[in-house]
C-alpha positions in Angstrom: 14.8 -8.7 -18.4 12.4 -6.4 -19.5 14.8 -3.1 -20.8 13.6 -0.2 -23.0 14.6 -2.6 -26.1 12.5 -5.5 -25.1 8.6 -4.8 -24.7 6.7 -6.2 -22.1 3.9 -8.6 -22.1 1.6 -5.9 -20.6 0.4 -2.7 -22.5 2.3 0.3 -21.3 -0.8 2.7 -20.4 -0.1 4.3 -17.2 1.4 7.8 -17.9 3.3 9.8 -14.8 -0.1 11.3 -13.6 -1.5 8.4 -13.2 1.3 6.4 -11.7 1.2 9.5 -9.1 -2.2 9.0 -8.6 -2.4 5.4 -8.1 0.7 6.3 -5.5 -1.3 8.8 -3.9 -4.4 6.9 -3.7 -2.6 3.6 -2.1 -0.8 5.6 0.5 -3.8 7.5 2.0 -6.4 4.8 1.7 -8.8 4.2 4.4 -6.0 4.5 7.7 -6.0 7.7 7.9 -9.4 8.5 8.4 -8.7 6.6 11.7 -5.4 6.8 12.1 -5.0 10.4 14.4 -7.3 8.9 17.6 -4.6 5.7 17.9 -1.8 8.3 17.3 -2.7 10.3 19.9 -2.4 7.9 22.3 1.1 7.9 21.7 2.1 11.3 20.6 -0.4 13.5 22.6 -1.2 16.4 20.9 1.9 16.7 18.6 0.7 14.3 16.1 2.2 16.0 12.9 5.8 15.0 14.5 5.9 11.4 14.3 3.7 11.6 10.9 7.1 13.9 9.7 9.7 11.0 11.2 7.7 8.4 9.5 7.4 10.3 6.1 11.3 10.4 6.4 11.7 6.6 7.2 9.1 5.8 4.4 11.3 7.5 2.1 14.5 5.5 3.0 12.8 2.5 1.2 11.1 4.4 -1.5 14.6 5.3 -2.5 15.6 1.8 -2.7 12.3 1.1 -4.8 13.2 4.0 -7.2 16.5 2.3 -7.8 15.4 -1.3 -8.3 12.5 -0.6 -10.3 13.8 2.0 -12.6 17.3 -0.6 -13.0 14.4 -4.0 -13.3 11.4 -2.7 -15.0 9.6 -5.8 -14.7 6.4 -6.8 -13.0 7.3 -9.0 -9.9 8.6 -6.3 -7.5 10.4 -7.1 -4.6 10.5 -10.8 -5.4 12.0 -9.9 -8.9 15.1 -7.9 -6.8 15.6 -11.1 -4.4 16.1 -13.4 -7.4 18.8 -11.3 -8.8 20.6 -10.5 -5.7 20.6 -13.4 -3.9 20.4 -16.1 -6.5 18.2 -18.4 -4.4 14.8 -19.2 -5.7 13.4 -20.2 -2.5 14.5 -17.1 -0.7 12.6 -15.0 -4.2 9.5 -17.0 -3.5 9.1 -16.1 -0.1 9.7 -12.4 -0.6 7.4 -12.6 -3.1 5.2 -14.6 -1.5 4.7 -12.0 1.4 3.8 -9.1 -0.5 1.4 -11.1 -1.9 -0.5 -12.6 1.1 0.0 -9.0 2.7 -2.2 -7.4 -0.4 -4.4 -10.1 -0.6 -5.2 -10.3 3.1 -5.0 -6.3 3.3 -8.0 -6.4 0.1 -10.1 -9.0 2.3 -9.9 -6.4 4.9 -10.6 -3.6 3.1 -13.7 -5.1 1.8 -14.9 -6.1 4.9 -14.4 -2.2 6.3 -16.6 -1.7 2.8 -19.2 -3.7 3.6 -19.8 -2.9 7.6 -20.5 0.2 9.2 -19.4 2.7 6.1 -22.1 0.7 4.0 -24.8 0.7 7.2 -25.1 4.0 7.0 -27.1 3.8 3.2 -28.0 0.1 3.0 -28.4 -2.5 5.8 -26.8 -5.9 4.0 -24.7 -8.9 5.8 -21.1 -7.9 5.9 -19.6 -11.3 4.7 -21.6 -11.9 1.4 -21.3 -7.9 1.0 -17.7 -8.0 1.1 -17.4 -11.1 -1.4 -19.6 -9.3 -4.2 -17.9 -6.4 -3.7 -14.6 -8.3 -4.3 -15.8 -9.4 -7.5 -16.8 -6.2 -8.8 -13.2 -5.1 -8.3 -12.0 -7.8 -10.3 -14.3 -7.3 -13.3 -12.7 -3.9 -13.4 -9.1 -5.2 -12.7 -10.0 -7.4 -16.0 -11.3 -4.4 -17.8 -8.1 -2.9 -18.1 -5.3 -1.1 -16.2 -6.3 2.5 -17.9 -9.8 1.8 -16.8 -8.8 1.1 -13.4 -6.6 4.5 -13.7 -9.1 6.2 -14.9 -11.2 5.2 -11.8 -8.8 5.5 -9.2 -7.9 9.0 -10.3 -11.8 9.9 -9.7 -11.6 8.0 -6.2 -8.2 9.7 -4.8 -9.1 13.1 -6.0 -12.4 12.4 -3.4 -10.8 10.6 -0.6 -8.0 13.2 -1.3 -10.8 16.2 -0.8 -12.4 14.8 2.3 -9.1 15.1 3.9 -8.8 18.6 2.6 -12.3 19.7 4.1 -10.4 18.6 7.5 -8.1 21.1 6.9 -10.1 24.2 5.5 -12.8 23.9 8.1 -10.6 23.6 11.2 -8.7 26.9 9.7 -11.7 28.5 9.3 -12.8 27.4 13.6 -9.4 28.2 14.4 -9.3 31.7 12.1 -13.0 32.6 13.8 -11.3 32.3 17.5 -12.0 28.4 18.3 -9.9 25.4 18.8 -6.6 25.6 20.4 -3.5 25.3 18.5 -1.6 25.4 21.6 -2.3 21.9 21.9 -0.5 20.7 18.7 2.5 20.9 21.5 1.2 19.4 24.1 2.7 15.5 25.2 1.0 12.8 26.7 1.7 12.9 30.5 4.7 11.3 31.8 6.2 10.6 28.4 9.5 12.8 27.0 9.4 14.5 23.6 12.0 11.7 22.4 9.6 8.8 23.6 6.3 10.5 22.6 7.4 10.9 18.7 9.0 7.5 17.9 6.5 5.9 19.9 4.1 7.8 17.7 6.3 7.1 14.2 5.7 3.5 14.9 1.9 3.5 14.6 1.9 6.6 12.1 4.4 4.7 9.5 1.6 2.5 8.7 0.1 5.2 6.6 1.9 5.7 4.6 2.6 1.8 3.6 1.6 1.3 -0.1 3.4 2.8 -2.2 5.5 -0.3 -2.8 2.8 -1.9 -4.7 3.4 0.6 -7.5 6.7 -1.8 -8.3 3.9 -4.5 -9.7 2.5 -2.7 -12.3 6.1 -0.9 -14.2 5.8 -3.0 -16.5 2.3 -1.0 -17.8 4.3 2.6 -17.0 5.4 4.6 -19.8 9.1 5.8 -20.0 9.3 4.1 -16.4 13.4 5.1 -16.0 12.0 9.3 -15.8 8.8 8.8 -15.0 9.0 6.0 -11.6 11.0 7.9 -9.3 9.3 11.5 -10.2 6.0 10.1 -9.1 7.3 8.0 -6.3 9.0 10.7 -4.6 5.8 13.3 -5.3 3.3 11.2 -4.1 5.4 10.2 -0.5 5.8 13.7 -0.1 2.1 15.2 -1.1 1.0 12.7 1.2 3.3 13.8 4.0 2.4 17.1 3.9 -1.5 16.5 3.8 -1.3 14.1 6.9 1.0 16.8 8.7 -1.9 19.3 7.8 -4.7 17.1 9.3 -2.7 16.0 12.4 -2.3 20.1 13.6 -6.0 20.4 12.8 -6.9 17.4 14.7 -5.0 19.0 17.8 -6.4 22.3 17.8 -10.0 20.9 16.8 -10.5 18.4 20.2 -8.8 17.7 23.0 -6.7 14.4 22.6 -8.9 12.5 25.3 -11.8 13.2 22.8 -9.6 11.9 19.6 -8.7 8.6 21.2 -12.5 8.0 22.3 -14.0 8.5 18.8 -13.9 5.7 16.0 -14.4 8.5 13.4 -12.2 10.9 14.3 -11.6 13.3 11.5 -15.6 13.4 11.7 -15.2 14.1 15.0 -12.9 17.2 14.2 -15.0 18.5 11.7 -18.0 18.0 14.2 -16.6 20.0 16.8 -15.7 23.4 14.2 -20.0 23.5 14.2 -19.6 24.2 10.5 -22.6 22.9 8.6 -20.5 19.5 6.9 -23.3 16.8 6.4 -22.3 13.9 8.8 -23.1 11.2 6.1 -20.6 13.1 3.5 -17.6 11.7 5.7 -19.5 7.8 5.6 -19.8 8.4 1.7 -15.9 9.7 1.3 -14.5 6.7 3.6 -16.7 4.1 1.5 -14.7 5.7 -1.4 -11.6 5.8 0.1 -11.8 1.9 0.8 -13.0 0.9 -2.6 -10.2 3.0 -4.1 -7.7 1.0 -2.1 -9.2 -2.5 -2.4 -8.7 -1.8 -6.4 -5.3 -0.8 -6.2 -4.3 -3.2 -3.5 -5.5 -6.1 -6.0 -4.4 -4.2 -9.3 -0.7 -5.5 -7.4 -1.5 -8.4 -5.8 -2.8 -9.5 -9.8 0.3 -8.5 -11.0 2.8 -9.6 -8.8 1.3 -13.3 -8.9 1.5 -12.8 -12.9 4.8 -11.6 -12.5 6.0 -14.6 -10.1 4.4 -16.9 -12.7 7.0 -15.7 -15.5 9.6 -16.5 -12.8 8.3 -20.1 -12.5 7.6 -19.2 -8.9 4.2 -20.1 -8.9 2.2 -22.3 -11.6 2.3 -21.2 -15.5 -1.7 -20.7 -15.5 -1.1 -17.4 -13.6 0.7 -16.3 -16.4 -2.2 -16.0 -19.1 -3.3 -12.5 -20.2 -6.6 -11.9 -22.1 -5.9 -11.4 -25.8 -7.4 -8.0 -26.2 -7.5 -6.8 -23.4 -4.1 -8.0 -22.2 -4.7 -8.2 -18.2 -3.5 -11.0 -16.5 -6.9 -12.2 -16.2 -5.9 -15.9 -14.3 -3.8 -13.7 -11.6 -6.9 -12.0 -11.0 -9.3 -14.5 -10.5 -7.2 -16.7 -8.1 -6.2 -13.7 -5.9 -10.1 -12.5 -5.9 -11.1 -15.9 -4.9 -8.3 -16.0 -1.9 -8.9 -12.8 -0.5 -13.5 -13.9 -0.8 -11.9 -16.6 1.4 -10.2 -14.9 3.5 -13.0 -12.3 4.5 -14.8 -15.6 6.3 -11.5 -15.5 9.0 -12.7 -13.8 12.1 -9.6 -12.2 13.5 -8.8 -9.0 10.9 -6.9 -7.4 13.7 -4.2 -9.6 14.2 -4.1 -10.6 10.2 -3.7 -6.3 9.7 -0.5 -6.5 12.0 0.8 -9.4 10.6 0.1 -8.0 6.7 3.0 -5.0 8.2 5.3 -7.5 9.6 5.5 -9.2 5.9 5.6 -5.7 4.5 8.8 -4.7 6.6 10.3 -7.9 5.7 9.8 -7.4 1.8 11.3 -4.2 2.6 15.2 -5.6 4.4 15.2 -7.7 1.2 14.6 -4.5 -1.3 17.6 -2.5 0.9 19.5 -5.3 1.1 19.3 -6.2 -2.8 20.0 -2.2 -3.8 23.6 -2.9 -2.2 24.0 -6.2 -3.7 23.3 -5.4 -7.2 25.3 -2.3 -7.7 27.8 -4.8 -9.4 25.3 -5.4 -11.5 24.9 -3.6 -14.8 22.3 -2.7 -17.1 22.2 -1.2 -20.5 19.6 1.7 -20.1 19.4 4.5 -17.3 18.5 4.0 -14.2 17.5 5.9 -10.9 20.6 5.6 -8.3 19.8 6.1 -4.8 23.1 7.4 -2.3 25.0 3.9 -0.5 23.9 5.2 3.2 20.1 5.2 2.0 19.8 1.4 1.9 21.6 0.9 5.2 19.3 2.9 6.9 16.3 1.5 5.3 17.2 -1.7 6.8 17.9 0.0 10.6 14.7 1.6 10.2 12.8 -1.9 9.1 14.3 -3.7 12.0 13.4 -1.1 14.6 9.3 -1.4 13.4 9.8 -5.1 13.9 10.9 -5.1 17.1 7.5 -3.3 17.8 5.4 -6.5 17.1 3.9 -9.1 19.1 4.8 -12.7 20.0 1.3 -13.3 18.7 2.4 -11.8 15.1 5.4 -13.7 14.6 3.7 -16.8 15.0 1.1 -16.2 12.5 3.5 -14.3 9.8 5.7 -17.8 10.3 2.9 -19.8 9.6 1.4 -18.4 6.2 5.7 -17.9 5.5 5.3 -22.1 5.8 2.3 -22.6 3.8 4.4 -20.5 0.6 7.0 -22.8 1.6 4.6 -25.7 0.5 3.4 -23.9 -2.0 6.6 -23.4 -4.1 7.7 -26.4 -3.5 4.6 -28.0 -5.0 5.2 -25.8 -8.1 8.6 -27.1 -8.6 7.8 -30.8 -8.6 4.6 -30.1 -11.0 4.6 -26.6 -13.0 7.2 -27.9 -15.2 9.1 -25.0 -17.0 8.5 -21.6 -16.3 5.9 -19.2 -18.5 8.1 -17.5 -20.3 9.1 -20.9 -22.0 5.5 -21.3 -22.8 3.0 -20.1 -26.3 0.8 -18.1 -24.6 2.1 -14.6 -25.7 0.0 -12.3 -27.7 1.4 -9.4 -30.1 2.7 -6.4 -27.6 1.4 -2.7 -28.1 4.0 -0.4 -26.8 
């Protein structure tokens, strides 16, 4: 176990800015800038009210996370908590296993949504062989170094972060000049109660604000992790919260909800209708950035949570190999590229998106689950403590989201579950013993 008195294999580089920022910039992503037309749908024109109930349920599990990570500050994540709480390497695996195909499918996504219609709008390339060399660009700067990859994701959340930001200014500025209607930030779909209209809504508008669990993967590169994790944690939910609140009243009083569910671009539709002189292409450049900033964080985890299952044996040593100067788990980062290059060439991204949230909610019972189980368990350093009735709601909430997803889902979410199945225990009958047995370490800097 990786404690104040025992350095890590990694170089602790990430201070809490950054840390807040890589939160930050994993949480808004790319959804959001399409999120409000789908939430409409459900929530009419009082879309800030399910983005506040699923602010409140994302924070339920984030409080769990602030425990765990801050009591086990060790790369691994979720699949690190299952192994001590349940004992059962099998069961750590799979947990494991599912945050990992979730980022690694969500990248292959991502870079697809890169490479189409955001890309069109400067440079006419195919999407497929697009998406792959942008995939690899990623990687090089995965391998680089985590403070490079800070350093760029600080420059790419403070954009997407602005574009969101413009939403909200320019809409004030219609709404100040005697335009829009913020009447209709009340207004409920027809025939649907209040009740109805805002869980129905928290369902879709929780997905935006999945992410900031991949931040458990990299503590092990987070200075003074114990003060530092849950401050940053807790900021960057919360920022994030109030900015999507923001952009779902000016999205109301901007259009109509009819005209919010029929646009593909919808924030660009809001700032459209304000007649403020906003260059249309600025919104194309600001969602390409928004993308590329969570493709790199999304595979900056999925890198380091396969390095971190390697140390637990849980999947072949090789994964475990760092670079010797600059100390990034360079193995991790090739394999995962090369899956999620793969996986841009399956056809059906829709139903692989639901099913990467069905794997996340599951990863998320077990982190609940193990906060309870492991409060017998004791460690020497200081630790974030979450209160008892946190945890148990976490796991109400989980299971409510879940019940929310198709037939369809289940079936695929059970058969990649299978293939890790195979997987791990092809690992056990050839890996041998487990990387931390093995001479690959280089000297530490703190």
């Amino acid at each position: 176990m990786d404690t104040p008195d025992t350095p890590p294999r990694l170089r602790r580089a990430i201070s809490g800015p950054m840390l807040f920022a890589f939160i930050l910039g994993d949480v808004l992503g790319a959804g959001i800038y399409a999120l409000m037309g789908v939430l409409s749908e459900s929530a009419g024109g009082m879309l800030w009210a399910p983005l506040i109930v699923a602010l409140l349920l994302a924070l339920l599990t984030a409080g769990s996370y602030a425990e765990l990570v801050t009591k086990y500050p060790r790369a691994g994540g979720a699949a690190v908590f299952a192994e001590r709480a349940f004992r059962s390497p099998l069961l750590s695996f799979l947990v494991g296993f599912s945050m990992l195909a979730a980022g690694v499918v969500s990248a292959a996504g991502l870079a697809i949504a890169f490479s189409g219609d955001y890309l069109a709008t400067f440079i006419d390339v195919p999407v497929i062989p697009a998406a792959m060399v942008f995939l690899v660009l990623v990687a090089l700067l995965n391998a680089r170094g985590i403070r490079e990859s800070m350093g760029t994701n600080l420059v790419m959340t403070a954009i997407e972060l602005s574009g969101l930001v413009i939403v909200i200014v320019v809409v004030a500025m219609y709404v100040g000049g005697g335009g829009g209607d913020l009447g209709r930030a009340t207004q409920l779909p027809d025939g649907v109660g209040m009740a109805g209209a805002v869980l129905g809504g928290a369902i879709v508008a929780y997905y935006s604000f999945v992410g900031f669990e991949t931040s458990a993967n990299v503590i092990e590169e987070v200075k003074q992790p114990s003060r530092v994790y849950p401050r940053a944690l807790f900021g960057a939910l919360v920022t994030a919260g109030i900015v999507y609140v923001l952009v779902g009243i000016a999205s109301a009083a901007a259009l109509p909800t009819d005209d919010l569910q029929e646009s593909t671009g919808p924030l660009l539709a809001v700032v459209e209708a304000t007649g403020l002189s906003v260059p249309s292409w600025l919104f194309s450049l600001i969602a390409l950035i928004a993308v590329a900033n969570g493709a790199l964080l999304t595979m900056i985890m999925a890198s380091r949570l396969a390095f971190g299952m390697a140390e637990q044996g849980l999947l072949p040593s090789p994964l475990g190999r760092v670079l010797p100067r600059r100390r990034t788990p360079w193995v991790a980062i090739a394999s995962t590229t090369v899956v999620a290059m793969l996986l841009t060439l399956v056809g059906d991204l829709a139903t692989l998106a639901e099913t990467v949230v069905l794997l996340l909610l599951l990863v998320f019972i077990s982190a609940n689950v193990s906060v309870l189980v492991l409060r017998r368990d004791k460690v020497p350093h200081e630790h974030f403590r979450v209160w008892t009735f946190v945890p148990v709601l976490g796991v109400i909430s989980c299971g409510v989201l879940l019940s929310q997803q198709k037939p369809l889902v289940w079936l695929f979410a059970a058969i990649l579950l299978a293939v890790g199945v195979v997987l791990w225990l092809s690992t056990r009958r050839f890996a041998g013993q487990p990387i931390a047995d093995a001479a690959d370490d280089v000297p530490v800097e703190r």
